[in-house]
TIMI-537222 format. One record per residue (C-alpha): residue in one letter; x negated, y, z. Coordinates in steps of 0.02 Angstrom, whole numbers, plus 50000, padded with zeros to 5 digits. Layout:
// TIMI-537222
aXYZ/...
// end
This chain:
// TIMI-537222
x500005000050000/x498615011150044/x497875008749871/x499535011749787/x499755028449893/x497805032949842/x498025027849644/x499725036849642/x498855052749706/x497085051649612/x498395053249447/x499475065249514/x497845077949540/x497305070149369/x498905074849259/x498685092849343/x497165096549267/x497965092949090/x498885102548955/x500795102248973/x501125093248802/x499645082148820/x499715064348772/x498615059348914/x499775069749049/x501395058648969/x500255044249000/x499855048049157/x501525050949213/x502035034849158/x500745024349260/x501265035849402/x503125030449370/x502345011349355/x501335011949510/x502815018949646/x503875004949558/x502484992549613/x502495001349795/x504435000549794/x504174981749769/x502744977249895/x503424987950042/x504724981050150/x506514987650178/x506044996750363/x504615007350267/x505025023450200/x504395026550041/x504135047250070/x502915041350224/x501725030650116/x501715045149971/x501095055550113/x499775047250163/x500795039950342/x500665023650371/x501785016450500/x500685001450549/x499445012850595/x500395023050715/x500305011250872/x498305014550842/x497025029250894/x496755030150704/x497805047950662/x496215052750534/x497135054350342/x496695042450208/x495975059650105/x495035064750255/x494155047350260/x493735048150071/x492885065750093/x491995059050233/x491235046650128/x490815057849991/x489805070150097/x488305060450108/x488175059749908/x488705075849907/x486975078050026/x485985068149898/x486485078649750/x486065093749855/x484375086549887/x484185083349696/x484695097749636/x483625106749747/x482175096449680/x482595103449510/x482855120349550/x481035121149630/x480265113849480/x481185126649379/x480545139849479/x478775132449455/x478865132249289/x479285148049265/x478045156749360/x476715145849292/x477385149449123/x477085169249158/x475375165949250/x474665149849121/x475115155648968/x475795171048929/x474705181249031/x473225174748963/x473565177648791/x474185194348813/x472465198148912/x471585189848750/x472445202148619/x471925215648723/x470155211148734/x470305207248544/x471085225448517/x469795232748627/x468375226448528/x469315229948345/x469565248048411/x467745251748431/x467505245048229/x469215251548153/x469735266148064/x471705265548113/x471255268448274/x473095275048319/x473805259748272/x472625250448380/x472815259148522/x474735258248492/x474505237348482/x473515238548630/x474835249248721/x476165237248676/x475085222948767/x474665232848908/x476635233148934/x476825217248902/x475495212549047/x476535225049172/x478115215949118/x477205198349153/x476475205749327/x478195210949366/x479035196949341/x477675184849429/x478115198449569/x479985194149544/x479725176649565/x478805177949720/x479965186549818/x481605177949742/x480675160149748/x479575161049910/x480985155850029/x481655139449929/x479645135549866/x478765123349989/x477365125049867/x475705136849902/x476205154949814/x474165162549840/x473625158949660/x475175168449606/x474765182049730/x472745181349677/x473415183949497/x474555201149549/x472785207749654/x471795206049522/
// end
C-alpha cells in the first residue's frame, strides 16, 4: 500500500511538470487512474482510501512512528545530496584552478613575449607610432591579466584549499 501511495504521488508531481495537452500527461493520468484501482483492490473495507493518498497509514498509528513516508525519502536523499555537494565542489575548485593558471601559464607569458618582441622591433623600426601603439595594447592586456589573477584571488581564496603565493609572487612582480 505504501508503494501504491508513493507511485501514485511520484506521477502526480510528474504529470505537473508537463504541458496540458501532452501525450505523456494523458498517460500519466491513466497509470494514476490504474494504480488507485490496484490500491482500491489490495486495501481492506475498514481502510479509507483518502488516508493512504495522504500518506496515513492506519497500521502505523498504534506505533511511535508519526515521521511521513516523504519525510523518510528526503532523509535518505540528503546524504547523496552531501556527495554531490562534495563533487561539485571538487569541480568548482578545479575550475577555479584552471582559470587562474590559464591567466598566470599562458596568457601572461605571451603577452610579456610580444612586448619584449615590440620593445626590441621599436629600437629598429621606422613606424615607430604603430609600435608603440601594439605595445600599448599589450601593456593593457598584461593589466587586464594582473587584474583578473587579482580577481581570482580574492573571489577564489576562501573555497581554494590549494597554496595561492605563486599567484600572489606573479601580481608583486
Amino acid at each position: 500500500m505504501e508503494h501504491c501511495h508513493f507511485s501514485i504521488t511520484q506521477l502526480s508531481m510528474n504529470m505537473g511538470k508537463l504541458a496540458d495537452s501532452s501525450k505523456q500527461r494523458t498517460r500519466l493520468r491513466s497509470k494514476i487512474s490504474s494504480e488507485r484501482a490496484d490500491l482500491k483492490r489490495t486495501i481492506s473495507i475498514h481502510v479509507r482510501l483518502e488516508d493512504i493518498e495522504s500518506g496515513h497509514f492506519p497500521w502505523k498509528k498504534d506505533s511511535a512512528d508519526r515521521v511521513p513516508i516523504r519525510t523518510k525519502r528526503l532523509l535518505i536523499d540528503k546524504p547523496m545530496d552531501v556527495e554531490r555537494h562534495k563533487e561539485e565542489l571538487k569541480i568548482l575548485q578545479q575550475e577555479m584552478m584552471v582559470f587562474m593558471k590559464f591567466y598566470k601559464d599562458k596568457i601572461l607569458p605571451s603577452l610579456e613575449m610580444q612586448q619584449t618582441n615590440l620593445n626590441t622591433l621599436s629600437k629598429v623600426s621606422v613606424e615607430q607610432q604603430v609600435i608603440q601603439g601594439k605595445l600599448a595594447l599589450v601593456a593593457e592586456g598584461i593589466a587586464f591579466i594582473m587584474k583578473q589573477i587579482t580577481v581570482g584571488i580574492v573571489a577564489f581564496a576562501p573555497v581554494l584549499n590549494y597554496d595561492l603565493t605563486a599567484f600572489r609572487e606573479v601580481l608583486l612582480t
